[in-house]
C-alpha positions, 0 to 999 in steps of 0.5 A, spaced: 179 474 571 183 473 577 184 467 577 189 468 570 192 474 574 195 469 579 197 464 574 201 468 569 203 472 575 206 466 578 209 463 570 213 470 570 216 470 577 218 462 576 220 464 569 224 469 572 227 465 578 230 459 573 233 464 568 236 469 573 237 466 580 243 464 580 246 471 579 242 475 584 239 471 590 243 469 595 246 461 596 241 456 598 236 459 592 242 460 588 243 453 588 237 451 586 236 455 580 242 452 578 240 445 579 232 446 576 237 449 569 241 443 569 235 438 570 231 442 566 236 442 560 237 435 561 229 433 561 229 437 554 235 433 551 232 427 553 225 429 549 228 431 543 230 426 538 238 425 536 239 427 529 246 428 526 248 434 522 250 433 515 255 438 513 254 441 506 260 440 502 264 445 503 262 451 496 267 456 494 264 462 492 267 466 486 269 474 487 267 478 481 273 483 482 
């Protein structure tokens, strides 16, 4: 039971270091959320594929009024 404790303790505490570090911890710590960001943001794009978007055609809507 402890075990998970610790667990989802330090999920949250990394969670919370990635997500708002770079606004409240002071330079060398900033730095490095920063950094987990942008390569965690890369990593994921990477993963997943690369699909274009097609657009609708563009429908008019018609006012009853």
């Amino acid at each position: 039971m402890r075990w998970k404790l610790f667990v989802e303790f330090c999920l949250t505490i990394a969670i919370i270091y990635i997500l708002a570090g770079d606004l409240f911890l002071p330079q060398p710590y900033r730095q490095n959320s920063q950094q987990i960001k942008i390569h965690l943001n890369q990593f994921l794009a990477r993963i997943l594929p690369h699909q274009t978007i097609i657009n609708p055609p563009n429908i008019e809507v018609k006012s009853n009024s």
